[in-house]
C-alpha positions as CSV (number, residue, x, y, z in Angstrom):
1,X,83.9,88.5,92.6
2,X,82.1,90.5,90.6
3,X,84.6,92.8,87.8
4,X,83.8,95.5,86.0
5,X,85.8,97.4,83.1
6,X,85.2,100.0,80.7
7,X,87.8,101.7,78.7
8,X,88.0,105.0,76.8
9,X,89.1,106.3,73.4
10,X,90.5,102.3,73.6
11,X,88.6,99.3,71.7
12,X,88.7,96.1,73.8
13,X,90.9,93.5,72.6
14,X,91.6,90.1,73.2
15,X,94.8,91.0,74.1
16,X,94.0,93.3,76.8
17,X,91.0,90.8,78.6
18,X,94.2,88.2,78.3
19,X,96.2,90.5,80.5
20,X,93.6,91.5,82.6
21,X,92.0,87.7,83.1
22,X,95.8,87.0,84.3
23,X,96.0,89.9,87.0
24,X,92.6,88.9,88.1
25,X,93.2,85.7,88.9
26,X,96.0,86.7,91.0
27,X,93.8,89.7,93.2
28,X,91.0,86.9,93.3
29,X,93.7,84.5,95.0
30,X,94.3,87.2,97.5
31,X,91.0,88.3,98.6
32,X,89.6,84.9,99.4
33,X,90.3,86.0,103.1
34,X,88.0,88.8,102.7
35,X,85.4,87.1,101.5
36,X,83.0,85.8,104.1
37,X,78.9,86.6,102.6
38,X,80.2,89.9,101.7
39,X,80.7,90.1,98.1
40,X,83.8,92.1,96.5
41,X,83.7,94.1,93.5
42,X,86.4,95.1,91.0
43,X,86.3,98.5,88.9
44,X,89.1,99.0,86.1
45,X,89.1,101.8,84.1
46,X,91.0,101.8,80.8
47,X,92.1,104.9,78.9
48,X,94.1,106.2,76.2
49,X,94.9,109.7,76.2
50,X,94.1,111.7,73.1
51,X,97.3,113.7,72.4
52,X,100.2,112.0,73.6
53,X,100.6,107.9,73.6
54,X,100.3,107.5,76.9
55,X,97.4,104.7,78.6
56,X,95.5,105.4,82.4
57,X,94.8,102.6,84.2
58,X,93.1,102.9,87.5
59,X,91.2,100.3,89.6
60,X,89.7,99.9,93.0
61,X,88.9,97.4,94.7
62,X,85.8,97.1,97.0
63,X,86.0,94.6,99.9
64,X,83.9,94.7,102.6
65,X,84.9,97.4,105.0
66,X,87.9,98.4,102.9
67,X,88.8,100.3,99.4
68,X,91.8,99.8,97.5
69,X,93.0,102.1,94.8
70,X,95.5,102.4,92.6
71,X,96.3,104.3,89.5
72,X,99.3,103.9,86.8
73,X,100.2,105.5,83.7
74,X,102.4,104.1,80.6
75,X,103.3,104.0,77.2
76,X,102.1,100.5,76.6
77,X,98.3,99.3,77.8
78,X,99.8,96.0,79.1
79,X,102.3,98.0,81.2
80,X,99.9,100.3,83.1
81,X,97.5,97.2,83.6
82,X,100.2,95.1,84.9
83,X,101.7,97.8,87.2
84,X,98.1,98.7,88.6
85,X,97.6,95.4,89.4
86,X,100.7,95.2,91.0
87,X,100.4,98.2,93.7
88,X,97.0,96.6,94.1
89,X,98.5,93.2,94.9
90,X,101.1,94.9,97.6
91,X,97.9,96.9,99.2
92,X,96.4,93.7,99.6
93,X,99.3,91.8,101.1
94,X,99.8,94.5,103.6
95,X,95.7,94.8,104.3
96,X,96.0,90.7,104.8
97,X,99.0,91.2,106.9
98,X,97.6,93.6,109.2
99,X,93.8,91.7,109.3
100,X,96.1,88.4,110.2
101,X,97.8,90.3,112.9
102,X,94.9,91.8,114.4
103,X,93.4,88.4,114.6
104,X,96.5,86.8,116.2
105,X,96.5,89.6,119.0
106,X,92.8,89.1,119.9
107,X,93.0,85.1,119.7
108,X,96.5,84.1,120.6
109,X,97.7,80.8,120.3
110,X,97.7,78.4,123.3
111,X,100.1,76.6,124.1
């Protein structure tokens, strides 16, 4: 899985790649289904606006015939990381849900 994340009027801090290492590990877990040659690439975009205290996080998630997005704004870094990462884990579950379904209805079980 390849990741890529920049950030904006933000420095990077061992702080934040200890949040994000944790909320990767968890979208990694989910996408193993998805991943057959195919490879899957992870975009995060970190920013802090300039007037108000207020942090943007959006990322998207490029599987192989499917894009997830997800975009969440907060007072705290952490927060709109972890909330991101959150919508993106539920898009996921349902995506894996409807693949597993789809698979079930073309290949039923015998019994």
């Amino acid at each position: 899985m390849r990741v890529d994340v920049s950030f904006k009027n933000l420095e990077k801090s061992e702080f934040l790649d200890n949040v994000l290492d944790k909320d990767l590990e968890k979208i990694e877990r989910r996408v193993q289904m998805f991943r057959k040659d195919d490879p899957i690439h992870v975009a995060v975009h970190i920013e802090k606006s300039q007037h108000r205290e207020e942090y943007t996080c959006s990322a998207h998630i490029y599987l192989p015939q499917h894009v997830i997005r997800a975009d969440e704004k907060d007072k705290r870094a952490s927060s709109a990381i972890n909330s991101t990462f959150s919508a993106l884990r539920k898009q996921l579950d349902k995506l894996k849900y409807k693949v597993e379904k789809h698979l079930q209805k073309r290949n039923p079980p015998e019994l």
